[in-house]
C-alpha positions in Angstrom: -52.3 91.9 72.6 -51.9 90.5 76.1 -54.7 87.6 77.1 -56.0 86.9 80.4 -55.0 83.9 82.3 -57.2 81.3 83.7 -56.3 79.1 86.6 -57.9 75.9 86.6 -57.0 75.3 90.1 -58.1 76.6 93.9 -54.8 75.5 94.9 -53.5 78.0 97.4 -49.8 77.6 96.4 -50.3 77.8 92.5 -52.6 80.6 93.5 -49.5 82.5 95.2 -46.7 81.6 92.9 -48.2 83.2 90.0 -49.4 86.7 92.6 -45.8 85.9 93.2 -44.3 86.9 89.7 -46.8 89.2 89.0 -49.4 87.3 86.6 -53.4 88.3 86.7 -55.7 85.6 86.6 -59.1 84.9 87.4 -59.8 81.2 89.3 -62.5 79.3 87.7 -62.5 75.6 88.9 -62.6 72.4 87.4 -65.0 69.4 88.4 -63.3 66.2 87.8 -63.0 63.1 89.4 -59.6 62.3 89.9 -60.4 58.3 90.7 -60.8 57.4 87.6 -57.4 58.0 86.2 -56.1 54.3 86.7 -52.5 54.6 85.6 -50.0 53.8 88.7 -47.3 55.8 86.5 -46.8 58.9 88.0 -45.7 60.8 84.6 -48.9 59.9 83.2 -51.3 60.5 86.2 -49.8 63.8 86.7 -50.3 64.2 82.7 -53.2 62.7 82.3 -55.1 64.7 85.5 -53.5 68.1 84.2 -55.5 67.4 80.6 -59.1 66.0 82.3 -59.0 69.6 84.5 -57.5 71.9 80.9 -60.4 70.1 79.0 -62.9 70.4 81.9 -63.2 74.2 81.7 -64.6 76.0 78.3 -62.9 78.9 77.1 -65.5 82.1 76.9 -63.5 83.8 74.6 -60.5 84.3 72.4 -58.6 86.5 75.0 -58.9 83.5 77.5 -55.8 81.6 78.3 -56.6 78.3 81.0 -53.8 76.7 82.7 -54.3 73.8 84.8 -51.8 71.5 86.4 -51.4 68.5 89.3 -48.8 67.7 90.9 -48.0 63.8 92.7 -45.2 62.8 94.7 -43.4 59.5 93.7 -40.8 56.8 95.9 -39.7 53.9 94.0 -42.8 54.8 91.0 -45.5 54.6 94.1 -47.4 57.2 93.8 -48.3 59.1 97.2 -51.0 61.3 97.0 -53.2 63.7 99.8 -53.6 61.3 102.4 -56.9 60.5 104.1 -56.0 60.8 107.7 -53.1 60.1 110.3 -51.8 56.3 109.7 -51.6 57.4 105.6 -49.6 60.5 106.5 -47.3 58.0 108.9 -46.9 55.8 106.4 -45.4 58.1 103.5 -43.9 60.3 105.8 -41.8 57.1 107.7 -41.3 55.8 104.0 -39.8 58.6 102.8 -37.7 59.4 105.6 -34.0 59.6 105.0 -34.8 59.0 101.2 -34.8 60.8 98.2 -38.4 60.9 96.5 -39.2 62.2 92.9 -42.2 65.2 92.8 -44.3 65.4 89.2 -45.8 68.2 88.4 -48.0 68.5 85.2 -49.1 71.7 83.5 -51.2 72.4 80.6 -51.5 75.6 78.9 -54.3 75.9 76.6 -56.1 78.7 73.8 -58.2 78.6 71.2 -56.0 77.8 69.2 -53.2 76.1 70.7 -52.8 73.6 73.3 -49.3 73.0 75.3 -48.5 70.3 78.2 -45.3 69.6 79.9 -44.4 67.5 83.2 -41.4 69.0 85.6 -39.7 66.1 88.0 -37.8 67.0 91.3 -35.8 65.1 93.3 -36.3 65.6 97.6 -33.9 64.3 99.9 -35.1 63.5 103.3 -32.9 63.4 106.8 -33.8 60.5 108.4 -36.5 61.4 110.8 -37.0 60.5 114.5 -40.8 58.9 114.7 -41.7 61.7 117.4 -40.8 64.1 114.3 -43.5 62.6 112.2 -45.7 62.2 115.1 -46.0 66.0 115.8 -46.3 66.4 112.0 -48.8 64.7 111.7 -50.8 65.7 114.9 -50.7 69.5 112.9 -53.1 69.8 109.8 -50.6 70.5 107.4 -49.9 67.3 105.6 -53.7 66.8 104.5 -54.1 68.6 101.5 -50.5 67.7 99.9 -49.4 65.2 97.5 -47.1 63.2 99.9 -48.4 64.2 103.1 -45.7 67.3 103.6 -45.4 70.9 102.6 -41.9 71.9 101.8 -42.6 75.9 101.9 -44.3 75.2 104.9 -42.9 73.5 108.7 -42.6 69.9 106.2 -39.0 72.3 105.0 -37.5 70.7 107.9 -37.5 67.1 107.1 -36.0 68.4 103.7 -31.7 67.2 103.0 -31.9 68.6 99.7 -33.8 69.5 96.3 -32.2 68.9 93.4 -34.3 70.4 90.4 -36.9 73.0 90.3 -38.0 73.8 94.1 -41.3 75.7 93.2 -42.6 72.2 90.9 -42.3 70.5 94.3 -44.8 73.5 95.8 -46.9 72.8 93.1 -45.9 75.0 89.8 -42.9 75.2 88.3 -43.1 78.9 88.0 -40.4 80.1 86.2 -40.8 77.7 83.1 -44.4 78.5 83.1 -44.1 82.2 82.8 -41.8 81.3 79.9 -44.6 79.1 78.1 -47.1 81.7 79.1 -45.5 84.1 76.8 -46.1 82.1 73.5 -49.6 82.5 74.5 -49.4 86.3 75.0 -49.9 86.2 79.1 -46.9 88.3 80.8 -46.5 89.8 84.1 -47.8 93.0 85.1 -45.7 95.7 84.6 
């Protein structure tokens, strides 16, 4: 019998990925406050944050399936998250300029009877970037709701040398591992 997936999540990018490959789910989402997760390891924020949002939501039945995830982008294990306004979005954009950058992405799958978690990493290279190339960035309002201040499917692609790993976990969902986990817990594409 096929379950019905829950996203924990309003994210607009996990929100298409999984439209994307053809998964139904219903949004329901979590209240947590993200400040107090102290750790400064990215691994375990991303982890940790994933968890606090699977265990924020309750399951209303057995058919229920909740997946929840976070993602945080990393340069030398500082962790760069949404910044709060333009000098924050100069400063991780500058830094990582002609760099490459690590991108954690956390995912919990959770039933009623099992519980699963995993973290993907990425690695982004950066050209090195003239400072009127971050400037217009940063005058646009794209880099204000993303973990490192850029969105690669988005006009932040064109600061981007290289990927090396799974592309989508830097959008925010490593989709094609997740539909494989998905299917131990009986969620599958539509047909």
């Amino acid at each position: 019998m096929t379950k019905h997936l829950i996203l924990a999540s309003s994210s607009p990018r996990r929100q298409e990925l999984l439209h994307q490959v053809k998964i139904p789910f219903t949004i329901r989402k979590p209240n947590v406050d993200e400040s107090q997760v102290k750790t400064t390891d990215p691994f375990e924020k991303v982890k940790q944050l994933a968890i606090r949002k699977g265990h924020n939501l309750q399951l209303e039945n057995k058919d229920e399936v909740l997946l929840s995830s976070d993602t945080v982008v990393s340069y030398k294990k500082d962790i760069f998250e949404k910044p709060k306004n333009k000098e924050e979005a100069y400063q991780m954009i500058s830094t990582l300029s002609g760099n490459i950058h690590e991108v954690f992405t956390a995912v919990m799958i959770r039933s009623s009877d099992d519980e699963f978690i995993f973290v993907e990493s990425t690695n982004v290279e950066f050209w090195p970037l003239r400072e009127e190339e971050i400037n217009w960035y940063i005058s646009t309002n794209e880099p204000y709701d993303k973990a490192g201040a850029y969105g690669i499917q988005q006009t932040g692609a064109m600061f981007v040398k290289q990927v090396i790993g799974d592309y989508y976990n830097v959008v925010g969902l490593p989709i094609s591992r997740v539909v494989r986990e998905l299917r131990r817990f009986s969620v599958y594409p539509e047909a």
